[in-house]
C-alpha positions as CSV (number, residue, x, y, z in Angstrom):
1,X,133.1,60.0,111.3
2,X,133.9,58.3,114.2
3,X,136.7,55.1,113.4
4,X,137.6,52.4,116.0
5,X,141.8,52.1,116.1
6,X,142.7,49.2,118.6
7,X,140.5,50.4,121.4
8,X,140.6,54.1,120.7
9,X,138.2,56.4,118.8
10,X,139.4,58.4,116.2
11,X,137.3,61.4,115.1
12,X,137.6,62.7,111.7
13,X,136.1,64.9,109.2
14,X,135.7,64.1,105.9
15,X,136.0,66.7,103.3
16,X,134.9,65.6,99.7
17,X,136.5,66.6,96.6
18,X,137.5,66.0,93.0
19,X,140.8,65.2,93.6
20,X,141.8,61.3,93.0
21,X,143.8,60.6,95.8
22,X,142.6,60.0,99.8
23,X,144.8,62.2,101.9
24,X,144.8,62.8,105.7
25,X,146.1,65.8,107.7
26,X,146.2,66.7,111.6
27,X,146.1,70.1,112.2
28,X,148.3,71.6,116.0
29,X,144.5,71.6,117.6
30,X,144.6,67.7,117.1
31,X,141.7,68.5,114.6
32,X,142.1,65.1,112.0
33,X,140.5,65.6,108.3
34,X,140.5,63.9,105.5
35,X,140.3,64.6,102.1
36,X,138.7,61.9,100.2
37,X,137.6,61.5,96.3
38,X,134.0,62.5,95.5
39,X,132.2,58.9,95.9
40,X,134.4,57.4,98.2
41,X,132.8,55.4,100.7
42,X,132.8,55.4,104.4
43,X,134.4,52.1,104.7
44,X,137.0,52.7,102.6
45,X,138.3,56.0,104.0
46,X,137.9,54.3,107.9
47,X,140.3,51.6,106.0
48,X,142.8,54.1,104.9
49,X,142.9,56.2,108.5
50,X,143.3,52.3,110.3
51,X,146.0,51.5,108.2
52,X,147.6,54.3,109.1
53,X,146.6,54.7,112.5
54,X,149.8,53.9,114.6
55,X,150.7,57.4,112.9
56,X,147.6,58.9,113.9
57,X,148.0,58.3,117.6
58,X,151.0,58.9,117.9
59,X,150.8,62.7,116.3
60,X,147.6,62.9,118.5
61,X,149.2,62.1,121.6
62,X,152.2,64.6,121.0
63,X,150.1,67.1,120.6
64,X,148.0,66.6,123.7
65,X,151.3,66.2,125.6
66,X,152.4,69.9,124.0
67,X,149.2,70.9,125.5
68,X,150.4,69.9,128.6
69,X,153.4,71.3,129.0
70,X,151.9,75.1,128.0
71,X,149.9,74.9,130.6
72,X,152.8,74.9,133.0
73,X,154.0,77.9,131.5
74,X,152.8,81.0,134.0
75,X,154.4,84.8,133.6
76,X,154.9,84.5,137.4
77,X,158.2,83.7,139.7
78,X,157.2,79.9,139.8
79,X,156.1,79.5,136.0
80,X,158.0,76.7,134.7
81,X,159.9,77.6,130.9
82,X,162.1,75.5,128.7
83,X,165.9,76.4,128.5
84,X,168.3,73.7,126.6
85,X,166.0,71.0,127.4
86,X,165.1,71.7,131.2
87,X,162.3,73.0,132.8
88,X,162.8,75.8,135.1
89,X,161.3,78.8,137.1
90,X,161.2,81.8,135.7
91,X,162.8,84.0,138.1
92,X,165.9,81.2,137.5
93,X,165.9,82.6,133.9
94,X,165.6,86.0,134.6
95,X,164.8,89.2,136.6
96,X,160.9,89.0,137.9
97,X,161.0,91.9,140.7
98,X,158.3,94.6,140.2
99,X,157.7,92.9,136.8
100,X,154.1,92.7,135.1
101,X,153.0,89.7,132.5
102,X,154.0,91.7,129.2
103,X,157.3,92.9,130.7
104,X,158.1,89.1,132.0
105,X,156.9,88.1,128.4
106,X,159.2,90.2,126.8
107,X,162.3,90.1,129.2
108,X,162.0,86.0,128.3
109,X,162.0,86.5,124.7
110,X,165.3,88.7,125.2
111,X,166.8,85.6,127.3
112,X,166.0,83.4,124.4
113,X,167.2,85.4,121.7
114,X,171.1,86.2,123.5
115,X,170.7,82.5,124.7
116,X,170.3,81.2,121.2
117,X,173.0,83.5,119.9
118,X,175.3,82.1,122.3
119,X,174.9,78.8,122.0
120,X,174.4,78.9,118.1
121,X,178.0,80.9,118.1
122,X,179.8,78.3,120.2
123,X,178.8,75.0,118.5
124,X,178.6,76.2,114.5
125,X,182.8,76.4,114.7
126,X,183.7,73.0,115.3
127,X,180.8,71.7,112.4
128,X,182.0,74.5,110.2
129,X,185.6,73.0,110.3
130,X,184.3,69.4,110.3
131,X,181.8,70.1,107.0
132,X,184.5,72.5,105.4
133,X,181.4,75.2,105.2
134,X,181.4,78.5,105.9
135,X,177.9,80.8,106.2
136,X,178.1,84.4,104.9
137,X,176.4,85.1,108.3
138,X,174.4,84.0,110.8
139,X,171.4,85.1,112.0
140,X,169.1,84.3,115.1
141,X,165.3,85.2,113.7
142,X,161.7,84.6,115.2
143,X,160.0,82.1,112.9
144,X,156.5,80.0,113.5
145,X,157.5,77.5,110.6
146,X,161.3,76.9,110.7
147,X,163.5,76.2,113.1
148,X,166.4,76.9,110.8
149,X,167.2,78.1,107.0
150,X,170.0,78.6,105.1
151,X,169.4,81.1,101.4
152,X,171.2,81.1,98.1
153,X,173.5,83.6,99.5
154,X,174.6,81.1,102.7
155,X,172.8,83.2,104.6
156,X,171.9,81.2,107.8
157,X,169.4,82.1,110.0
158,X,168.0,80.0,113.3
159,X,164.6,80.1,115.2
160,X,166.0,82.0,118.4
161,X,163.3,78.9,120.3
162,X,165.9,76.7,119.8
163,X,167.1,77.9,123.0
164,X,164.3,76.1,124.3
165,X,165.7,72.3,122.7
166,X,168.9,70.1,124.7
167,X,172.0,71.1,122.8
168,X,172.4,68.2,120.9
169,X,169.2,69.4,118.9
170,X,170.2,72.5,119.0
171,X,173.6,70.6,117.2
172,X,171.2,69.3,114.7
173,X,170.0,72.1,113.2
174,X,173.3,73.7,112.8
175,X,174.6,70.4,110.9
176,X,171.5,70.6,108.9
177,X,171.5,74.0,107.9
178,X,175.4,74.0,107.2
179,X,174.5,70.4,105.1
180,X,172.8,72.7,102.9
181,X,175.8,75.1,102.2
182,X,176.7,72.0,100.0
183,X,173.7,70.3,98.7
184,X,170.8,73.2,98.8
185,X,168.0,70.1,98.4
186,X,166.9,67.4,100.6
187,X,168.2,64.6,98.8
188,X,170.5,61.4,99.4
189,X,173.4,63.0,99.2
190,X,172.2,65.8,102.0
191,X,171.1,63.4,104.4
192,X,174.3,61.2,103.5
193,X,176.1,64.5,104.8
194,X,174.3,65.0,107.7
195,X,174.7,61.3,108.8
196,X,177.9,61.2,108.4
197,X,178.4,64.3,110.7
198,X,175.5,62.9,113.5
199,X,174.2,59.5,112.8
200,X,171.3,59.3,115.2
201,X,169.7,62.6,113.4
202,X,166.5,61.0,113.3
203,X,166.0,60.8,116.8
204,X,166.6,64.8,117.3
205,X,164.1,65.2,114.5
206,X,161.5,63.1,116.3
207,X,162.3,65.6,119.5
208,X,161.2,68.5,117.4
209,X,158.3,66.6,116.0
210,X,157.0,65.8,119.6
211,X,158.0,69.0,121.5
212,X,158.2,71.5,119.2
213,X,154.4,72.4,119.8
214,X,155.7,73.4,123.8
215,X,158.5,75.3,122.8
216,X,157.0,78.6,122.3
217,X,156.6,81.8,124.4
């Protein structure tokens, strides 16, 4: 189907089922489905993706601006890479001299990993002290669906592309995963914790939303 959202085209698919609730999910390819009761008609489904079209677009245009910045990343001096929030050159991030692609891709992944470490190691004390929460230990991990985790054991781990995000959401995820020393779910009280410790958490969670697609090797 092709729906009409204040001047914009949206394209979905419709995928029919016998499931009683309309559902709608945007895959990283900016591919939009929906998942609609067996009967439902047309009109009704392009009613459900309007009303909630702000959200739509807005998901859609993320992703198309994650597509973007990839395609600044080259594995040569001048390819541009993420580090705490900036953009820079490769060869500012690490030695490119007599270097091929897979050696630049891996000698970047090594940057990241130490970076993260570092950075994860100087700004969990101060939160530590401030949440009264202490980790068994800490780990810096290669994930493709969290950025952080905490176990039953207070094991903390972090996604070493952190290393990619500005500190402050870096700072998030530490205060979230330490939040969770206390209350292990996502409820009121958890996010009462982590808003007590960083207010504007919300806005470093939308960061993640929106560039999380670009930070990756």
């Amino acid at each position: 189907m092709r729906i009409e959202f204040e001047e914009r085209i949206i394209d979905v698919h419709v995928v029919y089922g016998p499931g009683a609730k309309l559902s709608i999910q945007i895959e990283p390819n900016g591919f939009v489905t929906v998942k609609a009761p067996n009967g439902a008609g047309e009109e009704g489904i392009a009613q459900a993706v309007r009303k909630h079209g702000k959200q739509i677009t807005a998901k859609l245009d993320a992703l198309e601006q994650a597509r973007e910045l990839m395609q600044l990343k080259e594995y040569q001096e001048e390819g541009k890479f993420l580090h705490l929030g900036r953009y820079y050159k490769l060869h500012e991030l690490i030695d490119t001299v007599g270097l091929g692609e897979e050696e630049l891709r891996l000698g970047l992944r090594k940057f990241y990993f130490a970076s993260c470490k570092k950075v994860i190691q100087q700004r969990i004390q101060g939160y530590q002290k401030q949440l009264k929460a202490a980790p068994k230990s800490v780990e810096i991990v290669d994930s493709s669906t969290k950025w952080g985790s905490c176990s039953s054991k207070k094991q903390l781990t972090f996604n070493y592309r952190l290393a990619m995000a500005p500190v402050e959401v870096i700072d998030y995820v530490i205060i979230h995963e330490l939040c969770h020393l206390t209350h292990m779910n996502h409820d009121r009280s958890f996010w009462r914790l982590v808003g007590s410790i960083m207010p504007d958490y919300k806005e470093k969670e939308a960061y993640l939303a929106k560039y999380g697609q670009a930070m990756t090797l």
